[in-house]
N, C-alpha and C positions, 0 to 999 in steps of 0.2 A: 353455437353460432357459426363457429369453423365450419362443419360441416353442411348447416343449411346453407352456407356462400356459398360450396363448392357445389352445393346441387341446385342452384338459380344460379350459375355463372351463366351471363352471354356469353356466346362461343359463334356469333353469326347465324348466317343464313345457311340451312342444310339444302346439299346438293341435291336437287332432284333430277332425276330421267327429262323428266320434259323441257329441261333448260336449255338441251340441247334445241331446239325448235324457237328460242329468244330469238335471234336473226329474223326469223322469218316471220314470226310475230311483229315483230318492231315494222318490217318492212310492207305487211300488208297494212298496217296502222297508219302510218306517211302514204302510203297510194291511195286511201278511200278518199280522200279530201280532191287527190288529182281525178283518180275514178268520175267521182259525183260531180266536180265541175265540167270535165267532159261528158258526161252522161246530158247535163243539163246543155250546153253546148249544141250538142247536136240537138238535144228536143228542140230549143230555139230554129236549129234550120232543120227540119226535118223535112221541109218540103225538096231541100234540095237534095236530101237522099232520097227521096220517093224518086226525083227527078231523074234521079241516077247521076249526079254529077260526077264523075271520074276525078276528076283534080279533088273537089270537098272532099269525097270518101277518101281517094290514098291520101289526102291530108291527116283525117283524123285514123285513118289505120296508122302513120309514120306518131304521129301524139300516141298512142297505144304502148306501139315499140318501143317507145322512149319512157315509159314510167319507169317503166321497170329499172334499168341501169340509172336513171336517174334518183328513186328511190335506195338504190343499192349504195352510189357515191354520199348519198344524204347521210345513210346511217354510215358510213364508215368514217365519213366527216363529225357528226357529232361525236364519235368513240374518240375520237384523236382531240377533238376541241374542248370537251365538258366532261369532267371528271364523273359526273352523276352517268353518263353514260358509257363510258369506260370504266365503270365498276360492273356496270349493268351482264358486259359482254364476257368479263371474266367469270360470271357465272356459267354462259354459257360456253368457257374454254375448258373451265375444269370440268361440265359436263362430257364436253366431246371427249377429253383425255379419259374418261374415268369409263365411256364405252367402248375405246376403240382400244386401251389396254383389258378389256374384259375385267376390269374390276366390277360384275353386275353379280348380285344375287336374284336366282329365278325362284320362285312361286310358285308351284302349278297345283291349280286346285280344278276337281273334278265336278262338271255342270253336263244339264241335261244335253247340251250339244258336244259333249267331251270334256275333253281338256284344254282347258284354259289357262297360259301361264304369264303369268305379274312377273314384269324386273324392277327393281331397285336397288341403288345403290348402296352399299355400307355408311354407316353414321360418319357424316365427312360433312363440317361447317366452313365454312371461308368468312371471317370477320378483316373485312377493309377499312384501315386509317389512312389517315392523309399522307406520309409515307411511307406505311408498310403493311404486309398484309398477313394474318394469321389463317394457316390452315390447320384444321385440326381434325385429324385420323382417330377414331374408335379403337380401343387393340380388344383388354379383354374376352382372349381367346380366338380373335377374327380368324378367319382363314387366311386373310391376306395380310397378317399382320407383320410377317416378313418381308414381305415386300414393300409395305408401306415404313417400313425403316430405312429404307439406302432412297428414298423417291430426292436427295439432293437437287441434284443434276438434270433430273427430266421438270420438275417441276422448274427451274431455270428455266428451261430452253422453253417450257411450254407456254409462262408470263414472261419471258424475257424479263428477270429480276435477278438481282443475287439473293440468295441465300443467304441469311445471316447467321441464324443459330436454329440446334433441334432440341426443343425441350419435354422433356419426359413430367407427366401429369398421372395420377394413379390411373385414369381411364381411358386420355387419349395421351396421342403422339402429336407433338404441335409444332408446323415449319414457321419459322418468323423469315417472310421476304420482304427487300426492302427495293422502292421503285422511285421514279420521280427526283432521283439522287441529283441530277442536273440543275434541279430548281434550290439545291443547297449550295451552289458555288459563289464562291465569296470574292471581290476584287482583291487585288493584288495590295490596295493600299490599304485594306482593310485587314490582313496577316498581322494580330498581336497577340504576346502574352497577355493572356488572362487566369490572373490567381487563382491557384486552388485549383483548374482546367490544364493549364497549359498552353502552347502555342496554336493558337484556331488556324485551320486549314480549310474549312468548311464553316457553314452554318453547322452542323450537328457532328462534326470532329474536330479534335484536339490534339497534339502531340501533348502526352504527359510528359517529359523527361525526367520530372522527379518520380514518377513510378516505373515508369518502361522507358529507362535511358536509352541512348544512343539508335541515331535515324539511320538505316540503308536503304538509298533510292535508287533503282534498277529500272531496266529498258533498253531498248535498241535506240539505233542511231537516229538524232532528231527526232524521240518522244517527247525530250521537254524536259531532262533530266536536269539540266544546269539551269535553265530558267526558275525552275522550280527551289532551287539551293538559293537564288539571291533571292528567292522571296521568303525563304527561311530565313536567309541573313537580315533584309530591312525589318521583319520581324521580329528578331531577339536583340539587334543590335544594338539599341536606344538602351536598355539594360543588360550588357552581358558584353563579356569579351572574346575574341575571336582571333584564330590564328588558320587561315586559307594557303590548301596548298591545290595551284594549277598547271600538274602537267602540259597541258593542253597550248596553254600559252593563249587565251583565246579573252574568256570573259568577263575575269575578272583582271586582267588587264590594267583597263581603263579608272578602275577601282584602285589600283595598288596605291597610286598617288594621294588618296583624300586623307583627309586629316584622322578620320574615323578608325582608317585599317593602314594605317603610317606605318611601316615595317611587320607588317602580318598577313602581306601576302608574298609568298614563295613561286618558283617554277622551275628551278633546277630540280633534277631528281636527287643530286646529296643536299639540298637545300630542304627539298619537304621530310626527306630523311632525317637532317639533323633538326630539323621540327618539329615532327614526331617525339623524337628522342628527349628535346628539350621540354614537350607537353608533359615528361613522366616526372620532370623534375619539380616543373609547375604544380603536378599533383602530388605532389610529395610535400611540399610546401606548403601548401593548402592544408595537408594532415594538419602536419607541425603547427601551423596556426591554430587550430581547434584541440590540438592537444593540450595548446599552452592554456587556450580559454578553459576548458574542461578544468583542466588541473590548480586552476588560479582560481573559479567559482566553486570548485569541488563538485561539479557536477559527477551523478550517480552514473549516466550513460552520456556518450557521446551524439546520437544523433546525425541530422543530417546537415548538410552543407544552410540549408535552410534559416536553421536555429541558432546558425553564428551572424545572419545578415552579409553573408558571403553575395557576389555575383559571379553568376553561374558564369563559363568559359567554355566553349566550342570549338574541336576543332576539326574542319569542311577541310574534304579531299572530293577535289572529281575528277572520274576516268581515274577508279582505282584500279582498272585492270592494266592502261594503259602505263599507270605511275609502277606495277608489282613486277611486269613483264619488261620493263626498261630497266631493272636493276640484276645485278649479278648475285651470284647466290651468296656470297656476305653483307652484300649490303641488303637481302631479301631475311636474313635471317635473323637481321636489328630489326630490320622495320617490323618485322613479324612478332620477334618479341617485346618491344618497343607499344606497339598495339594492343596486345595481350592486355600488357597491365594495364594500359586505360582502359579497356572494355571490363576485364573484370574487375578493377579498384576505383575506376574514377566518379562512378554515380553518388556514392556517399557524399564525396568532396564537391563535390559540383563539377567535376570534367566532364563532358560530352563530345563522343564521337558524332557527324554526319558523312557518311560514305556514299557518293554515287560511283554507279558501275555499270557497264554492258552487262551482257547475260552473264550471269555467275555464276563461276566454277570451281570446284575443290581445290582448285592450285592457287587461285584469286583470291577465293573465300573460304577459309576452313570451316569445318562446323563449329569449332569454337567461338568463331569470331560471330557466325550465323547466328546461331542460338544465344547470342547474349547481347544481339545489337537488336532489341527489342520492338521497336516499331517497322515495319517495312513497309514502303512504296513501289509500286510499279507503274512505269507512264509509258503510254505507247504500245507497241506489239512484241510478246514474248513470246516462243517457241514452248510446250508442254513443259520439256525438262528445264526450263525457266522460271516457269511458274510455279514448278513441284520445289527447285531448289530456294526458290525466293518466300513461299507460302507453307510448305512442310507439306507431314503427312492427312492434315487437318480437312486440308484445301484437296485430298487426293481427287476424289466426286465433283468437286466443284468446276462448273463449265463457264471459264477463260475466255470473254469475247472480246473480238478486236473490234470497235465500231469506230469506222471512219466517217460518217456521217450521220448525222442526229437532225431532226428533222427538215432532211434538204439541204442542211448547211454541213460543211467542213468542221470535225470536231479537232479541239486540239487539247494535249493535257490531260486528256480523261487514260486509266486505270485502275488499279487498285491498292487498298490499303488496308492492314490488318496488323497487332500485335501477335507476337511470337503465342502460338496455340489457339488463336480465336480464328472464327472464319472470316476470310477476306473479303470488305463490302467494296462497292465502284467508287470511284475516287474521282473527282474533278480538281486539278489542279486551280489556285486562284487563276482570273481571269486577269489579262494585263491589254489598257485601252490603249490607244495611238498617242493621249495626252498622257501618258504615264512614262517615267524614265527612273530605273535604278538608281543611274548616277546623281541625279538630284535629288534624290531622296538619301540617300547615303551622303552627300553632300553635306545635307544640313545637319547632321548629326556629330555632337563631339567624339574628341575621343577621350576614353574612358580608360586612365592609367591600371596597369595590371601586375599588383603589387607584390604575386608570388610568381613573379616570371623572373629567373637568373640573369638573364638578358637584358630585361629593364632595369633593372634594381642590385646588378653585383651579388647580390646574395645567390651564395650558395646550396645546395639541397646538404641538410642534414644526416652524416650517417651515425649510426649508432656503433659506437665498440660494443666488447664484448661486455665489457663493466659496466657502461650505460644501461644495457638489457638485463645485465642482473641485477642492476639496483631497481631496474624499473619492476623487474618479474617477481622482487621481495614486495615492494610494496604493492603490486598486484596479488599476491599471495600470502598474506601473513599469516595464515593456519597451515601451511608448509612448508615444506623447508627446502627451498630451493638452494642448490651450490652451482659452483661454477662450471662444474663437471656436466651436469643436467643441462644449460642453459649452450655451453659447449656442442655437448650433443644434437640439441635441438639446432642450432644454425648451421651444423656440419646437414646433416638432414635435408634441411630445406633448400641447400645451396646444390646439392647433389642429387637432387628433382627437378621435377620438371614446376615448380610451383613460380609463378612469377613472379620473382625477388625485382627489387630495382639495381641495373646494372648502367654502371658509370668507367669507363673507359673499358670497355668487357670485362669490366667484373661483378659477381653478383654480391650487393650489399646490404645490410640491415638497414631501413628506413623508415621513416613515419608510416606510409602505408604498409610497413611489412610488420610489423608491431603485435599486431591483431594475431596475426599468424603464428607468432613464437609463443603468443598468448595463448591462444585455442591447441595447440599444438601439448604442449606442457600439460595444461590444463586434463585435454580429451589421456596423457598418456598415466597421471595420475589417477584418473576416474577409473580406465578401462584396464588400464596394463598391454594395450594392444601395439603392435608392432608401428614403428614411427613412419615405415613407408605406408601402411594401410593407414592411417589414420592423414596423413599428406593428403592418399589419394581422397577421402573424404572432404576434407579441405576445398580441395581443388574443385568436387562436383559440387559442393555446395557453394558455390561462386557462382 
């Protein structure tokens, strides 16, 4: 059965040669109705072109001259207003592309008057949904099957679509674009979590955090970078807590005051600094708490933040190039490691970063921090090495348009969005109306006590001694024999890499989130016998 689906799959309408000529089809179709009632027209006065009227005749000569642009504005009006007809003319676009790049196979067969030679195309379907459109290339040996592998970028430019994915079929090569994406933008007051999805951005996107933690939203100056952060915040706020740091001093301002975000938002630079600092203690705390549940229910595995009825906790920085490049190089090398551990420890527990920033760069933004801050946005207009640094190597082909106006009007918010390795699709920020205001919306919302914050609660972050770790590593290990000497070793190790311990007055210390680590650690050095820096560095990439 498998294989007879695969050979009656729909796969669309195949390309032919003559589609290129749809235009001019369509357009003599709309003129014969004008044609024939000016034909009849004049039979009506016919006497007064017998008569030779001069004005009648340049009349119906100037009616003449006018079908034709007339009929011309018609059909380019229907393509833009009715979807049945703007499907109609992308047949005839990927005709034109497919001869003017000479993708034509010729024919020539010999008749009594010579030779005669047939073009047609290679096996290439085009199937359109409502919003995205599947093309699908023949390979199986083609001539052109090389080229028909990298068509990304041109096929972009030539539907004005993104590219979302290229998937590989035993027979063809198949582009999935997706168009129409403007008709997916959602109001501002409509940004909720939705179970099991994540936080809706759009009709047909999501931020997961519980699979692709932590958000970095990029752009130039006035894309819509911070508008876009308080619609993430009135978003997850109603369920989740939040700690905002604004350099800036600007928009979340007005905010600092409400009952909701009452000592959680910052604007000194040692203030978001020591917020930072203080979020690693919050996630550390959070361990601890799921340690203790784990350990009291005998749970087999620990799980995710999820499974304990945790709420999730956020913490929003904007203008993080402006907040990295205002600090001197000690206080850039807490914040740096400070960050580290929540990008790589805090998705388990429920911590999440959101970062906005200008263009990004390797002094701003490490690759470490890139590559594990999962979901990415771009609003507004980026420069190439903007879009390569924000999108990766995935996105190389892919063609980046700035559109400042969408049909006639001023666009605002639009970009792109893509998880870390997938290709990056166009992005409409929510929509926010004249009747719409942050501050009342935030307004009516409590505030939601956050019971692993040292700050709020006196409580301290947990560290472990040495004896702690070893009682924990015996009953982690009861078919070995672990001593003090072993477990010694293993935290001289980890303290003496680059591995992100939690550090409390610059020092680096054993904690609930570091637990995992002395675990895996011991563990991987028992199985393998391998050297305890290589096996660190394994560690580390596997974060």
């Amino acid at each position: 059965m498998a294989v007879l689906r695969s050979l009656f799959t729909y796969r669309g309408i195949r390309i032919r040669p003559y589609f290129i000529y749809i235009p001019i089809f369509f357009e003599i179709i709309y003129s014969l109705p004008l044609v024939g009632g000016l034909g009849y027209f004049v039979y009506l006065n016919l006497d007064r072109i017998m008569g030779l009227d001069y004005v009648f005749i340049g009349f119906i000569v100037l009616l003449l001259l006018i079908i034709y642009p007339f009929v011309h504005l018609l059909r380019r009006y229907l393509e833009e207003r009715f979807l049945f007809f703007k499907k109609i003319q992308r047949l005839h676009d990927m005709a034109f592309y497919l001869t003017e790049q000479r993708y034509i196979i010729e024919k020539k067969k010999k008749t009594q008057k010579g030779v005669k030679v047939k073009f047609k195309f290679p096996k290439i379907y085009i199937k359109q949904n409502r919003y995205d459109m599947l093309l699908y290339f023949q390979m199986q040996g083609s001539r052109f099957q090389d080229k028909f592998s990298a068509l990304d970028k041109e096929l972009e430019k030539t539907f004005f679509m993104d590219c979302m994915e290229r998937l590989s079929e035993e027979r063809f090569l198949v582009y999935k674009l997706a168009y129409s994406a403007f008709l997916n933008r959602i109001h501002a007051r409509d940004v909720s979590y939705v179970e099991g999805k994540g936080l809706q951005l759009m009709k047909n996107l999501y931020w997961d955090m519980v699979h692709d933690p932590h958000l970095l939203v990029v752009g130039g100056t006035g894309g819509g970078k911070t508008v876009f952060l308080r619609e993430v915040l009135t978003g997850l706020l109603p369920n989740a807590t939040f700690q905002i740091g604004d350099p800036k001093r600007a928009d979340f301002v007005t905010l600092a005051d409400l009952p909701a975000l009452k000592d959680r938002v910052v604007f000194e630079i040692d203030d978001i600094l020591g917020m930072v600092e203080n979020n690693v203690l919050i996630m550390n705390n959070r361990y601890d708490h799921m340690r203790e549940i784990v350990k009291k229910e005998k749970r087999k595995e620990m799980g995710s933040f999820v499974e304990f009825d945790m709420k999730a906790h956020f913490i929003m920085i904007d203008e993080g190039n402006a907040l990295v490049n205002s600090m001197d190089y000690s206080s850039r090398d807490r914040y740096m490691m400070a960050m580290t551990q929540l990008l790589l420890k805090g998705r388990q527990c429920g911590v999440f970063v959101c970062l906005a920033m200008q263009k990004p760069s390797s002094d701003d933004l490490p690759t470490k921090f890139r590559s594990n801050m999962m979901h990415h946005i771009s609003l507004g207009r980026l420069d190439d090495t903007g879009y390569q640094m924000t999108f990766g190597d995935e996105n190389k082909n892919k063609d980046f348009k700035y559109v400042k106006y969408l049909g006639g009007k001023r666009v605002y918010g639009r970009g792109y969005s893509a998880v870390v390795g997938e290709v990056a699709q166009e992005f409409y920020s929510p929509l926010i109306s004249k009747d719409y205001n942050f501050y009342d919306v935030i307004a009516g919302l409590p505030f939601i006590p956050n019971e692993y914050d040292p700050n709020e609660t006196g409580q301290a972050v947990k560290v472990y001694s040495r004896q702690d770790i070893l009682k924990i590593m015996k009953e982690e290990f009861s078919d070995i024999e672990v001593t003090e000497g072993l477990v010694r070793k293993a935290i001289e190790e980890l303290k003496k890499s680059e591995f992100p311990l939690t550090v409390i007055d610059g020092n680096k210390v054993i904690s609930s989130s570091d637990l995992d680590a002395v675990t895996d650690l011991i563990s991987e050095r028992f199985a393998t016998g391998n050297d305890y820096s290589l096996i660190i560095d394994q560690l580390i990439a596997s974060m």
